[in-house]
C-alpha positions as CSV (number, residue, x, y, z in Angstrom):
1,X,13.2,-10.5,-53.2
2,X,14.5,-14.0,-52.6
3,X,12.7,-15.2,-55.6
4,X,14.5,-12.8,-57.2
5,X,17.6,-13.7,-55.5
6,X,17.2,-17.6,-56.7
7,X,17.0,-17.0,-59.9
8,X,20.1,-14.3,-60.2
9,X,21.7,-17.2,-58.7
10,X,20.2,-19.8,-61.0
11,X,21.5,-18.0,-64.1
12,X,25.3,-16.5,-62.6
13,X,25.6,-20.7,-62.1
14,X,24.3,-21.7,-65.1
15,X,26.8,-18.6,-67.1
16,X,29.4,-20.4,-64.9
17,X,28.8,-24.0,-66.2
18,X,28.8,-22.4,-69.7
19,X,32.1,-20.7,-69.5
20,X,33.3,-24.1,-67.9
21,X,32.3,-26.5,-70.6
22,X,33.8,-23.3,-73.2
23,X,37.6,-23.3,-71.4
24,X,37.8,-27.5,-71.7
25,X,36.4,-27.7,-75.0
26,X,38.6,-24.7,-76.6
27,X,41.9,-24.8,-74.4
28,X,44.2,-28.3,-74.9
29,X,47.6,-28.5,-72.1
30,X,49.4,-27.8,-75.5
31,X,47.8,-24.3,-75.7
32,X,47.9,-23.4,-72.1
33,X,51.4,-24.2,-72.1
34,X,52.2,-22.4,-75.1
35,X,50.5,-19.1,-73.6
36,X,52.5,-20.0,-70.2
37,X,55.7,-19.9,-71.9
38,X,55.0,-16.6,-74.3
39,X,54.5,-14.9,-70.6
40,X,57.9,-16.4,-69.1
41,X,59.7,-15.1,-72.3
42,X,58.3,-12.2,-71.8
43,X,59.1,-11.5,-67.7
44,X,61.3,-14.3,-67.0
45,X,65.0,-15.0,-66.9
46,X,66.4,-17.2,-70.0
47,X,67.0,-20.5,-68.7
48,X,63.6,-20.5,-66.5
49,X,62.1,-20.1,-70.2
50,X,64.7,-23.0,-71.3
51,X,64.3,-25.5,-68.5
52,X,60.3,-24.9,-68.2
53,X,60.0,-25.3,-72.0
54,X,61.9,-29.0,-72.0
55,X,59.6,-30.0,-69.1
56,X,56.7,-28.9,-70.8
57,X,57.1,-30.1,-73.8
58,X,58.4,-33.2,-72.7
59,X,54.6,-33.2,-71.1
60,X,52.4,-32.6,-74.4
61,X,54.7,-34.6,-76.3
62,X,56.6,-37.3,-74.8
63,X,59.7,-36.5,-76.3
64,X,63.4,-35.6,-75.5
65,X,63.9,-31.4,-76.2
66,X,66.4,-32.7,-79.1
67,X,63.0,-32.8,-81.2
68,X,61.6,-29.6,-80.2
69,X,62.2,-26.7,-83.0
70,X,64.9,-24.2,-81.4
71,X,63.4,-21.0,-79.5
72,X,59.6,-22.7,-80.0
73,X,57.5,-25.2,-78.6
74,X,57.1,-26.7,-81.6
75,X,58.2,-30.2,-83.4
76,X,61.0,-30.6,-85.6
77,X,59.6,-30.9,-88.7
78,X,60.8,-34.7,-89.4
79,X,61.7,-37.1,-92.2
80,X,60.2,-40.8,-92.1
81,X,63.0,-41.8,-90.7
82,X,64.0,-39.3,-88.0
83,X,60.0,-39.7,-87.0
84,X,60.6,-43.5,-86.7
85,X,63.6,-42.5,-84.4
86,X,61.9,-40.0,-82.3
87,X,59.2,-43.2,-81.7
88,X,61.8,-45.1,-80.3
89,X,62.7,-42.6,-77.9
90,X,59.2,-41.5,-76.9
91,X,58.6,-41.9,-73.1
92,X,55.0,-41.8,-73.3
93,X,52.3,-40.7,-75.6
94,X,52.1,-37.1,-74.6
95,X,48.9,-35.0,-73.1
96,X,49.0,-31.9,-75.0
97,X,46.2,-32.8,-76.7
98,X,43.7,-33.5,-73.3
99,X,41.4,-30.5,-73.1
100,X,43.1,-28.4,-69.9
101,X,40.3,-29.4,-67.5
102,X,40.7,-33.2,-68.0
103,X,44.3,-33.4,-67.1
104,X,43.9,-35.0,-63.8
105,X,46.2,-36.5,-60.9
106,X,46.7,-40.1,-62.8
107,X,48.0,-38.6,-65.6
108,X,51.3,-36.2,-63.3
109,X,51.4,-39.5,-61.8
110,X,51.6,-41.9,-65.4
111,X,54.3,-38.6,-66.5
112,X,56.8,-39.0,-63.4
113,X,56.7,-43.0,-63.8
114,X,57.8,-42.9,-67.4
115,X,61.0,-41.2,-66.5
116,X,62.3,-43.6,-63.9
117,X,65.6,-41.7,-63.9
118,X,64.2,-38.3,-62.4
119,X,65.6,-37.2,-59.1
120,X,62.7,-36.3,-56.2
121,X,64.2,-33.2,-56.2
122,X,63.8,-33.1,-60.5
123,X,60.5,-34.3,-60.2
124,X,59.1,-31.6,-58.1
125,X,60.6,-29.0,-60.2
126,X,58.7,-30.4,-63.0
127,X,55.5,-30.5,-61.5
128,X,56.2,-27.4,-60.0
129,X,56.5,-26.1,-63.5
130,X,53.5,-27.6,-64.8
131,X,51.7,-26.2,-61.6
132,X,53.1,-22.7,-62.5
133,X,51.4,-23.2,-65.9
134,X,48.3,-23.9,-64.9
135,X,47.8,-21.1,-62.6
136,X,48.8,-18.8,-65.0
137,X,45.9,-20.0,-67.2
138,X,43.6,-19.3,-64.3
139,X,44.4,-16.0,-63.6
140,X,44.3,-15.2,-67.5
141,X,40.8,-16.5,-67.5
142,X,41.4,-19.8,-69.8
143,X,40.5,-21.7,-67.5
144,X,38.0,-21.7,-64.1
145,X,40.3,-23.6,-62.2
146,X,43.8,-25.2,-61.7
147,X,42.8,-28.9,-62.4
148,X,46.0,-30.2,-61.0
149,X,45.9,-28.1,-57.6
150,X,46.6,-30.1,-54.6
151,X,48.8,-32.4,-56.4
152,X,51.8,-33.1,-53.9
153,X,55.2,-34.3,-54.1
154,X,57.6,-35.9,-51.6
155,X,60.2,-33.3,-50.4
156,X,63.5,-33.8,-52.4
157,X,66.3,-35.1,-50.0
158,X,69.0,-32.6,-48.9
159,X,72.4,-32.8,-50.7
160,X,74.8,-33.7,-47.9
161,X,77.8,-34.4,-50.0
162,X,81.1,-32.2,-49.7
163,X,84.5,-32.6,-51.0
164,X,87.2,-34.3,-48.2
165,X,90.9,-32.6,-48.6
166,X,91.8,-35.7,-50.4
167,X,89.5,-35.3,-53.1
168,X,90.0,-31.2,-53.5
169,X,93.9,-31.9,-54.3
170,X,92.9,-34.5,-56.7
171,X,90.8,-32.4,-58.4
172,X,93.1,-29.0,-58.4
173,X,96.1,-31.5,-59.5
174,X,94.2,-32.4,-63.0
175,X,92.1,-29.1,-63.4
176,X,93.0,-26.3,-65.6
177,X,94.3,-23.3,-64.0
178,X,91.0,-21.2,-64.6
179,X,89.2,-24.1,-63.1
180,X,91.4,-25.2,-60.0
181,X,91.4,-21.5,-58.9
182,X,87.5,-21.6,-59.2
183,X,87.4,-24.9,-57.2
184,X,89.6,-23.6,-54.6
185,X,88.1,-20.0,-54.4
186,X,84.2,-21.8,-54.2
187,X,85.8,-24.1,-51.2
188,X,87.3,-21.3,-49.2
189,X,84.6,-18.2,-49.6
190,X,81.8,-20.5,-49.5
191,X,80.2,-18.2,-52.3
192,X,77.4,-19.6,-54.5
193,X,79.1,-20.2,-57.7
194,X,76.6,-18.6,-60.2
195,X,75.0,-16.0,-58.1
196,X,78.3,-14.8,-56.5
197,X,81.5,-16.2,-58.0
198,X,80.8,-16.1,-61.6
199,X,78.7,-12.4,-61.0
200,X,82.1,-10.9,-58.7
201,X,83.4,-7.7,-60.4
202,X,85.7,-4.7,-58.9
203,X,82.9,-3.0,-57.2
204,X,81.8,-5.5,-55.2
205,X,85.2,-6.1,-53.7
206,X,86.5,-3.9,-50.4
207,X,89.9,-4.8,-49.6
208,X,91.0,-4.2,-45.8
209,X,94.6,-4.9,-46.9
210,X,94.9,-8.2,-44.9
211,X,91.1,-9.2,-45.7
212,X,88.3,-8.4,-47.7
213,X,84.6,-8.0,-48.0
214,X,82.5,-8.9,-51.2
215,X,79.7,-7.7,-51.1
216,X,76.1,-7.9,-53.3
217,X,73.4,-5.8,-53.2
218,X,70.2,-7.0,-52.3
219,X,68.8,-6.8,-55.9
220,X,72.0,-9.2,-56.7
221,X,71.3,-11.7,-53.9
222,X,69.6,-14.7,-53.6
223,X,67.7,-14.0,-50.5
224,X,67.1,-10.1,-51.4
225,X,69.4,-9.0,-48.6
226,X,72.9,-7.5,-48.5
227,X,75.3,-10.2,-49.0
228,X,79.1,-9.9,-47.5
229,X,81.6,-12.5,-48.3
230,X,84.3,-12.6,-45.7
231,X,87.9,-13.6,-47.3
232,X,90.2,-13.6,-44.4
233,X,92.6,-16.4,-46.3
234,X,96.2,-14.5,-47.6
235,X,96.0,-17.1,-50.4
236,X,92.6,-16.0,-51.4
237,X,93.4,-12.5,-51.5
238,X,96.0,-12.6,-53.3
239,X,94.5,-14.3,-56.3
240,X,91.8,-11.8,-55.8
241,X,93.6,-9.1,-56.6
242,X,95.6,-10.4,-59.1
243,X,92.6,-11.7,-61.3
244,X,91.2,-8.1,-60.6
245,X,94.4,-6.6,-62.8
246,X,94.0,-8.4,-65.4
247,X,89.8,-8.5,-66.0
248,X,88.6,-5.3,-67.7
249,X,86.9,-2.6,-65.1
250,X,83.4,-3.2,-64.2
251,X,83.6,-7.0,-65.7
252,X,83.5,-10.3,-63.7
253,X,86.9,-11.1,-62.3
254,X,86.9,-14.9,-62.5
255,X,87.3,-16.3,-66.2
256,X,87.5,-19.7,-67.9
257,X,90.6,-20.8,-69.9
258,X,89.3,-19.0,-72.6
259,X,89.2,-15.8,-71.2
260,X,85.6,-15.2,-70.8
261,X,83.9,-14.5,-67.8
262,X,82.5,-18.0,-65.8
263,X,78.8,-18.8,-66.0
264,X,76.8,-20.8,-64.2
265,X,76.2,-23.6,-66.6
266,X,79.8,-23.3,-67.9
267,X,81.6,-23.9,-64.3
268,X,78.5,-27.1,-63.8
269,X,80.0,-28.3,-66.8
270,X,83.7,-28.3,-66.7
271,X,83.7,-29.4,-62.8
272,X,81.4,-32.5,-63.6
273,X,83.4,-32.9,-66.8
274,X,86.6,-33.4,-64.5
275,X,84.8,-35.2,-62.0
276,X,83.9,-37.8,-64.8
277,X,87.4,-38.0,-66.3
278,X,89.0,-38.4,-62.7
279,X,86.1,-41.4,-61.5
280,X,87.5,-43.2,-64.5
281,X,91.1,-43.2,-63.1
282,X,89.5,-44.6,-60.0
283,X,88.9,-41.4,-57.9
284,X,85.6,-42.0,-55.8
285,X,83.5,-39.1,-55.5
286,X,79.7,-39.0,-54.0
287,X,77.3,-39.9,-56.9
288,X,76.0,-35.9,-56.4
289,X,79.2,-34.0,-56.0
290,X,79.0,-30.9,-58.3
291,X,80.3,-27.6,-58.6
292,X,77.9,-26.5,-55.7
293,X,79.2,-29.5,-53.1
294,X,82.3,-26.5,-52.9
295,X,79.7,-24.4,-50.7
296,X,78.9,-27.5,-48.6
297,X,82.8,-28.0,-48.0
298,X,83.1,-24.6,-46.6
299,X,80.0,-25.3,-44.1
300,X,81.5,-28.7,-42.9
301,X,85.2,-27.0,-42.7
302,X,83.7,-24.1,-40.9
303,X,81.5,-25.7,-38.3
304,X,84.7,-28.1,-37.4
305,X,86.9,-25.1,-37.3
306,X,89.6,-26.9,-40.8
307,X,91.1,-23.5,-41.1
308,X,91.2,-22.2,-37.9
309,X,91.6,-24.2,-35.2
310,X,88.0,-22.7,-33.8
311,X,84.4,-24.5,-34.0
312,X,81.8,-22.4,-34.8
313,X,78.3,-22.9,-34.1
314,X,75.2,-23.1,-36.9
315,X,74.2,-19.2,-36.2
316,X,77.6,-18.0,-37.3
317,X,77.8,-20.2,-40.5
318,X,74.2,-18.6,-41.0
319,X,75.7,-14.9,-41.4
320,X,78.9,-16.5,-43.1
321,X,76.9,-18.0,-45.5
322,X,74.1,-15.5,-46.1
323,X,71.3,-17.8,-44.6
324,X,69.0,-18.1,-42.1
325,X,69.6,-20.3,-39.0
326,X,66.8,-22.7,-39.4
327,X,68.3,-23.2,-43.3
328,X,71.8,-24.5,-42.2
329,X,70.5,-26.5,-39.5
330,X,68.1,-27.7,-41.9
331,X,71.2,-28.7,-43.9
332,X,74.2,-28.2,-42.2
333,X,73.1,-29.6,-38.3
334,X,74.6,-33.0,-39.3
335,X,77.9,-31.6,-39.6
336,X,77.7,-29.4,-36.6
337,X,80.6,-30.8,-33.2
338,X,79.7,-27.7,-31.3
339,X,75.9,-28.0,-31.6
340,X,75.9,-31.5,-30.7
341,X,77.8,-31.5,-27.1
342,X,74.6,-30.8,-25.7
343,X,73.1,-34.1,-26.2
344,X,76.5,-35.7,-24.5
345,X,75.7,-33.5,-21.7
346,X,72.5,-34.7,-21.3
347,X,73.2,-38.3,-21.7
């Protein structure tokens, strides 16, 4: 029986070798990642298809997304001369063609170093993305194994910066109307500007007369719980309901000067534009304030009581802001008076 056993054994690891040596001679990173991003186009939301297909193909080919064919993974099909350009702005040679179990920690590590403008936080979205891509292979039986696991990158650094009062009239004095009230809505509500601003629509508002409650669903939240937006602020209420008259029924309320409804990407884009236009003027602003630094203003505001006159403590932003505790003091602690008298009282 164990003789029996041994050579059962014998052949399941030599079937295993053979499949092996089949997956990294038939299955290049190109062909993986092409597979990878059929399935995310398939089950995934647009822009994780978008952002996931740049970082791949920057991967396999060492090229900006400019020369990738629109809605494929494929090459532009270039002229002499646009192929002599696309050399000059080739970061590295590209690994598409490495057969999938070959790719190895050197090569992530030679990837990130020829993009010496990546963020830590960009960088482990990449590889994050390339991870994703390789698992997927596994499970669908490309490959035996994920030849990157284990591969690690340094936590990103929390974003810190906020807007000070000086710097939010600035930018509501040059923005356009659409804008300024999306800036000072953001700043007040403390609402995640794609998720909950540019999503808000008449049934998600309750109005109490002198306050309101937005509230999402836990299929439309970030954290899959019921999310309620406190607006206590006259001001805010106001332009609430006035943006709720004029926006078709069932539609988002807040719109661009244009008249469409906000999106993520557009609001990113017009704040950073006016950010840009206004640093040229001379206005300083932190080298990372964006659209989403509005969210960090209300934590800072709230936790030194801005508006009220009344500190609160990290567990109350945590329900204000539809987080968990350990979250805002992961992010928010620096900001916190009330949470710090302790160590005075200790000292």
């Amino acid at each position: 029986a164990y003789a029996r056993w041994r050579t059962q054994r014998e052949d399941e690891i030599e079937e295993q070798k053979r499949q092996a040596k089949r997956a990294t001679i038939q299955h290049a990173v190109y062909d993986l990642c092409k597979a990878y991003l059929y399935h995310v186009q398939v089950n995934g939301a647009q822009k994780t298809l978008t952002d996931r297909m740049d970082t791949l193909f920057d991967l396999c080919w060492g090229l900006p997304p400019e020369y990738r064919e629109p809605k494929t993974f494929d090459t532009k099909k270039l002229t002499k001369a646009l192929k002599r350009e696309a050399e000059g702005k080739r970061f590295h040679d590209g690994y598409g063609h490495l057969s999938a179990m070959s790719l190895t920690f050197t090569h992530i590590d030679q990837w990130i170093a020829a993009h010496d403008n990546w963020t830590r936080g960009g960088i482990r979205t990449r590889v994050q993305a390339i991870k994703r891509a390789m698992n997927y292979a596994r499970e669908a039986g490309y490959i035996p194994k994920n030849p990157i696991r284990g591969y690690k990158v340094k936590r990103a650094t929390t974003r810190v910066t906020y807007i000070t009062p000086e710097q939010e009239a600035v930018l509501l004095q040059h923005a356009s109307p659409a804008l300024a009230v999306a800036i000072k809505v953001c700043i007040r509500t403390g609402a995640r500007p794609g998720k909950e601003f540019c999503k808000l629509s008449g049934k998600h508002v309750t109005d109490h007369g002198d306050r309101m409650e937005w509230k999402f669903a836990f299929d439309e939240s970030k954290t899959d719980k019921l999310r309620i937006i406190r607006v206590a602020d006259p001001e805010i209420v106001a332009i609430t309901r006035e943006h709720m008259k004029r926006c078709p029924k069932g539609e988002p309320i807040f719109r661009s000067k244009n008249g469409q409804p906000w999106t993520r990407y557009n609001l990113s884009q017009r704040f950073r534009f006016l950010k840009y236009k206004l640093e040229k003027k001379g206005v300083q602003f932190d080298k990372d304030c964006c659209i989403y630094s509005c969210r960090h203003t209300y934590a800072k505001r709230t936790l030194e009581g801005y508006w009220t006159g009344k500190p609160c403590n990290i567990e109350t932003l945590a329900r204000l802001m539809g987080n968990s505790p350990q979250v805002c003091r992961d992010h928010y602690l620096q900001f916190a008076i009330v949470d710090n008298e302790f160590l005075w009282e200790v000292t």
